[in-house]
Backbone as a ProteinNet text record, in pm:
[ID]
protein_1_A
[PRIMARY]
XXXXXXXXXXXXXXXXXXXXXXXXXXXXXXXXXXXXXXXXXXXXXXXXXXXXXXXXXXXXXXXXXXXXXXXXXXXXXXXXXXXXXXXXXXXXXXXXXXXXXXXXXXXXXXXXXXXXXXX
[TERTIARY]
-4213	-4206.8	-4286.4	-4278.7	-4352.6	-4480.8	-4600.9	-4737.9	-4728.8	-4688	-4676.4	-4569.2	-4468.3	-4363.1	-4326.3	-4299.2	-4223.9	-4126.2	-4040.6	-3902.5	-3965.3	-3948.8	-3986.1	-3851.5	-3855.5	-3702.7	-3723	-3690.5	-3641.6	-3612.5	-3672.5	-3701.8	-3713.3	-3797.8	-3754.1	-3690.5	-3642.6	-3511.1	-3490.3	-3663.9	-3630.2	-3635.5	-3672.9	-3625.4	-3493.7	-3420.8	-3277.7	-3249.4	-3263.7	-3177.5	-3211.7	-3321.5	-3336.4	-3261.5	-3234.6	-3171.2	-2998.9	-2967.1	-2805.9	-2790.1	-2904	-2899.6	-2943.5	-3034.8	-3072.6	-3092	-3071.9	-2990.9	-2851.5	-2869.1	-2731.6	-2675.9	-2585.8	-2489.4	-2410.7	-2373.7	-2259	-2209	-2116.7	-2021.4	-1988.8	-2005.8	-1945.7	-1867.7	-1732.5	-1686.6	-1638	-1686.1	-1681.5	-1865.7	-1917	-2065.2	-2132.5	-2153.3	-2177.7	-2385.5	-2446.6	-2559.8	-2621.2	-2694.8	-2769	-2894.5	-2940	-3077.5	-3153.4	-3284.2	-3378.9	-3527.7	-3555.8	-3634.2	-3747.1	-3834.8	-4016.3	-4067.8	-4080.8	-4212.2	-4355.8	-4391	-4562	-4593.4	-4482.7	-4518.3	-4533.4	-4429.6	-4425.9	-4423.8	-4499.6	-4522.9	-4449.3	-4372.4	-4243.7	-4101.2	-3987.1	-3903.5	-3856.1	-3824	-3752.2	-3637.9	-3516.5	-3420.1	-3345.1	-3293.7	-3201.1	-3113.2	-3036.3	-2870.7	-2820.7	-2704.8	-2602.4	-2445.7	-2382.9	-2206.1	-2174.6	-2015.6	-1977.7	-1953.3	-1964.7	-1915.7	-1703.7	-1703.3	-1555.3	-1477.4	-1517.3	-1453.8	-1456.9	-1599.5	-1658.5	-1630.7	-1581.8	-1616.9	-1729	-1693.5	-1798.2	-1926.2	-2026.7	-2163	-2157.6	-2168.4	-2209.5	-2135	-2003.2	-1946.2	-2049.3	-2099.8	-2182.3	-2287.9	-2366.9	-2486.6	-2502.9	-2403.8	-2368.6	-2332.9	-2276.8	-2250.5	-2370.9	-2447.1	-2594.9	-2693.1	-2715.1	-2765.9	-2699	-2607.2	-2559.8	-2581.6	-2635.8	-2640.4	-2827.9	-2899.1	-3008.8	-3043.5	-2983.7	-2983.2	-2930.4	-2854.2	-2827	-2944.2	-3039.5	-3127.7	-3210.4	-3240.1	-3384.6	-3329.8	-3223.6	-3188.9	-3189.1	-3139.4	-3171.5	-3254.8	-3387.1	-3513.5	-3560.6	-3572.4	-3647.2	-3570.8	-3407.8	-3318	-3356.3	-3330.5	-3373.4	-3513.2	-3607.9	-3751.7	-3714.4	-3657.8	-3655	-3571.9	-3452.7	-3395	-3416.6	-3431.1	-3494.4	-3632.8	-3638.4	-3778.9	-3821.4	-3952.7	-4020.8	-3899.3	-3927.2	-3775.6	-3734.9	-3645.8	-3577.9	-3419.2	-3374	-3270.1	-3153.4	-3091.4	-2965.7	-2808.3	-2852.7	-2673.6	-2563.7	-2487.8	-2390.4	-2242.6	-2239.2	-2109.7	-1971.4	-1851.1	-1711.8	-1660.8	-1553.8	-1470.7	-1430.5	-1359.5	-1257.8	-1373.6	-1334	-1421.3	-1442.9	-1350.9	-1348	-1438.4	-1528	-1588.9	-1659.3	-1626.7	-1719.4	-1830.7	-1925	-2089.8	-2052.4	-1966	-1932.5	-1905.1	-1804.6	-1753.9	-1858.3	-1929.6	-2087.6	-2157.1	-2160.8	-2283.1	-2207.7	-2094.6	-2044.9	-2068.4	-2034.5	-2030.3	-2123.8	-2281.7	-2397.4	-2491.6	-2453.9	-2430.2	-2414	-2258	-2194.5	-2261.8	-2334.9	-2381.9	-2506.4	-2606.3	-2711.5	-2701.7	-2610.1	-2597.8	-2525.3	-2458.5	-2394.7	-2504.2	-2636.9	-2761.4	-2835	-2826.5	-2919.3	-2822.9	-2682.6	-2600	-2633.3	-2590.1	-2606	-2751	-2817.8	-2966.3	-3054.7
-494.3	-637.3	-683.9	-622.6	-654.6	-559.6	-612.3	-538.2	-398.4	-464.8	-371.7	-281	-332.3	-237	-237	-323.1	-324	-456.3	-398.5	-473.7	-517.9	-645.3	-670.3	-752.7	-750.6	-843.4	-931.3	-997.7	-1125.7	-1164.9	-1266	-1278.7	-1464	-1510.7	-1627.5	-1758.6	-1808.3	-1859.8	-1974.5	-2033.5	-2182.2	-2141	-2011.9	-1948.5	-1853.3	-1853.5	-1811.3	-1933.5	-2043.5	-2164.9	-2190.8	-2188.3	-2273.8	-2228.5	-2046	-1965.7	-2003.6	-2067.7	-2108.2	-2236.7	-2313.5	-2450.1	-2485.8	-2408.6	-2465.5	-2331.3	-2222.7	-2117.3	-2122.4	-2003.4	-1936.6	-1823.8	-1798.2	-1713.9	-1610.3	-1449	-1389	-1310.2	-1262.1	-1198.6	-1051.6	-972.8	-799.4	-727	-744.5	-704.3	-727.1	-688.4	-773.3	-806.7	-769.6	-804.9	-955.7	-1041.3	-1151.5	-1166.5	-1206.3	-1248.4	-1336.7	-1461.1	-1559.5	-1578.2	-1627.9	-1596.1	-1708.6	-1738.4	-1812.5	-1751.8	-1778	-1659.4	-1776	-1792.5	-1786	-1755.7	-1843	-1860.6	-1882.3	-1952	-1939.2	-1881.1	-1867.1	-1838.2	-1686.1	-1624	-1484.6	-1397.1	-1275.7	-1183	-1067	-1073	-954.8	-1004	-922	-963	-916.8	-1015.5	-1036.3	-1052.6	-938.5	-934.1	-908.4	-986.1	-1040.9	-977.4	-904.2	-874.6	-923.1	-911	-1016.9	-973.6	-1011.5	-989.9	-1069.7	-1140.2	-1227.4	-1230.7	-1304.5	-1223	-1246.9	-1392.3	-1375.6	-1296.6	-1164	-1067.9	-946.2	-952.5	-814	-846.2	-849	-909.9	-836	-736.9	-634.8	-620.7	-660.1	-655.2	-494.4	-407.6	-250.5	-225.4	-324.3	-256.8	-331.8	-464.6	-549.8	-487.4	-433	-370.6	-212.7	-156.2	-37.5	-64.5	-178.1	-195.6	-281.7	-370.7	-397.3	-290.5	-178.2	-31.4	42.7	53.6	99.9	39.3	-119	-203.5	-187.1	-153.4	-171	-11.9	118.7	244.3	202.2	163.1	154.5	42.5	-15	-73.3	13.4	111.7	194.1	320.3	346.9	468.4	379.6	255.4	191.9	96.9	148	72.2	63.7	130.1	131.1	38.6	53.6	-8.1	-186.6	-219.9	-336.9	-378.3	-283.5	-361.4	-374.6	-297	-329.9	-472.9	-469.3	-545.4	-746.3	-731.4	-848.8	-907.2	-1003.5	-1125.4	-1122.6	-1107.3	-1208.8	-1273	-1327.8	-1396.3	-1390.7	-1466.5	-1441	-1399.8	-1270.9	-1276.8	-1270.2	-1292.9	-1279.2	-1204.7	-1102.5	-1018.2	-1009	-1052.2	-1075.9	-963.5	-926.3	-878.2	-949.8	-976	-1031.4	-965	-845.8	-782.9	-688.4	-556.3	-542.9	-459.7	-466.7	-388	-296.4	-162.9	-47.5	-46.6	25.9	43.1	156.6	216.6	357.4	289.8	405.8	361.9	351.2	450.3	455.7	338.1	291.5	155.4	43.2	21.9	-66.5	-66.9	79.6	125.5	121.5	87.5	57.3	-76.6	-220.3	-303	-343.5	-300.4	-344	-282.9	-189.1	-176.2	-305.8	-305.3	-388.7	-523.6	-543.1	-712.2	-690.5	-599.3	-585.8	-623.8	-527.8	-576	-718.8	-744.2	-875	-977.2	-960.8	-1017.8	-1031	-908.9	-919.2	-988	-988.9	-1035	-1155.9	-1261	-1362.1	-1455.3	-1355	-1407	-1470.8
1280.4	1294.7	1416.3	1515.8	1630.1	1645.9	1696.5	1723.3	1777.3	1943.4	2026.8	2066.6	1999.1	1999.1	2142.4	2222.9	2339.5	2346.6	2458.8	2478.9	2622.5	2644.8	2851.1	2871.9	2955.3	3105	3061.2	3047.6	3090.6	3189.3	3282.1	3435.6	3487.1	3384.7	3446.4	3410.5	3541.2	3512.9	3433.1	3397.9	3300.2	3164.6	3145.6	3003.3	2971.5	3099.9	3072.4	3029.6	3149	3118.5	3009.3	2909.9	2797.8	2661.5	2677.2	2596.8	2613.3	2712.9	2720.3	2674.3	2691.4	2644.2	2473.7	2459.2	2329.3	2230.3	2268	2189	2092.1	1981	1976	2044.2	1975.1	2021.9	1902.6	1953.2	1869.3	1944.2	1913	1977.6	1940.8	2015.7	1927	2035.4	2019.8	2124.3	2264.5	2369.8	2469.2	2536.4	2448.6	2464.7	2397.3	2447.1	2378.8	2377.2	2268	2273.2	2265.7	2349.3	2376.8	2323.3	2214.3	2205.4	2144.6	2178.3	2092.9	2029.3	1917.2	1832.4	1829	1888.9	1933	1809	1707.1	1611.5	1649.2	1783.5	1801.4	1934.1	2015.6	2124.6	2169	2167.9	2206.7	2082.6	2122.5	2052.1	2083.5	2225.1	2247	2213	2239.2	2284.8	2455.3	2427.5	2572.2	2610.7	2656.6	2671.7	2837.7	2860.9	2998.6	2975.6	3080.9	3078.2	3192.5	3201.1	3288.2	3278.5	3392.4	3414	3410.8	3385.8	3433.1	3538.5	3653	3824.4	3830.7	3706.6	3701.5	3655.8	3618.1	3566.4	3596.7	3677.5	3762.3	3886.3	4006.8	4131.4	4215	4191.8	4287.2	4241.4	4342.2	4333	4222.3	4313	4261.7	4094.5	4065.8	3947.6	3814.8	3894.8	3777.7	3751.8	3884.2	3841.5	3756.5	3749	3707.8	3550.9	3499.8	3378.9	3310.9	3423.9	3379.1	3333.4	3426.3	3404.6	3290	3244.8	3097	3044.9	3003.3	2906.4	2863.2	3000.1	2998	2873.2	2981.7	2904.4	2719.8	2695.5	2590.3	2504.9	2522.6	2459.7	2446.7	2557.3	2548.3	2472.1	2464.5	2330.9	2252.2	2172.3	1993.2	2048.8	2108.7	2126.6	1971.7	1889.8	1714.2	1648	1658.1	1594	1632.5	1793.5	1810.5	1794	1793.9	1738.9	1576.3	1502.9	1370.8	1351	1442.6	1373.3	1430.9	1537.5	1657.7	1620.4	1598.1	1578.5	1755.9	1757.9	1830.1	1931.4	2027.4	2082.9	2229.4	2275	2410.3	2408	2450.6	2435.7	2522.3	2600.8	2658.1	2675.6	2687.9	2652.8	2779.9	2759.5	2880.4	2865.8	2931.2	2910.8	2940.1	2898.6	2932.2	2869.7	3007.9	2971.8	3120.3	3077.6	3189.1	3290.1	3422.8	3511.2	3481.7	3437.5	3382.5	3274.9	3202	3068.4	3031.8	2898.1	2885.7	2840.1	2871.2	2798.2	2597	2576	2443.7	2408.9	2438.4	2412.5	2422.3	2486.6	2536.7	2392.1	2365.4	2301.4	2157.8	2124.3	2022.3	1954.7	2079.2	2090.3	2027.5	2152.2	2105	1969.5	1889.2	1797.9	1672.1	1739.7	1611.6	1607	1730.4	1796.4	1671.5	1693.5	1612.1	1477.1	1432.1	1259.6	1235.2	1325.3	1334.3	1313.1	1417.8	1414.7	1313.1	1208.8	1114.4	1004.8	985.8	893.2	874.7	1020.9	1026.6	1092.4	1144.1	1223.9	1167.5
[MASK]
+++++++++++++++++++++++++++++++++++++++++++++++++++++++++++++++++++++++++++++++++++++++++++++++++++++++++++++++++++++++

């Protein structure tokens, strides 16, 4: 579906904001996804991750569950180029401080096909 077959960050901030504002949304778990799908503009996708800080407090526990969220895209890197348009996307996590990567990697999983069910 995509040329180049790459995933990039998501980095700046008037295209987060525009993905919370004039985006959808689904839910798998305690992983929720933000996204707006780019018909002329972009030719990657582009995916952001994020904590809630009201649920994480600690700097180090958010970034540690950001870093499993990131690892878990680049193992079903094929899965999300197959299944992801073109696009900006947003994945946030809300849920308990504690979390296995299993459980993450379940989630975002279920978020995917959720995506293609209803996307």
């Amino acid at each position: 579906m995509i040329e180049n077959n790459d995933i990039k960050k998501l980095k700046n901030k008037i295209q987060i904001d525009r993905v919370f504002k004039d985006g959808k949304s689904i839910k798998s778990g305690d992983l929720i996804m933000h996204f707006i799908r780019e018909r002329d503009g972009f030719k990657s996708i582009y995916i952001g991750v994020g904590v809630y800080k009201k649920f994480v407090q600690l700097a180090y526990r958010r970034n540690r569950i950001k870093r499993q969220i990131r690892a878990i895209v680049q193992q079903h890197k094929k899965e999300v180029l197959r299944s992801l348009p073109p696009g900006l996307y947003m994945i946030l996590y809300k849920g308990e401080v504690d979390v296995a990567s299993e459980k993450l990697e379940k989630d975002f999983v279920g978020m995917l096909k959720n995506f293609t069910v209803c996307g």
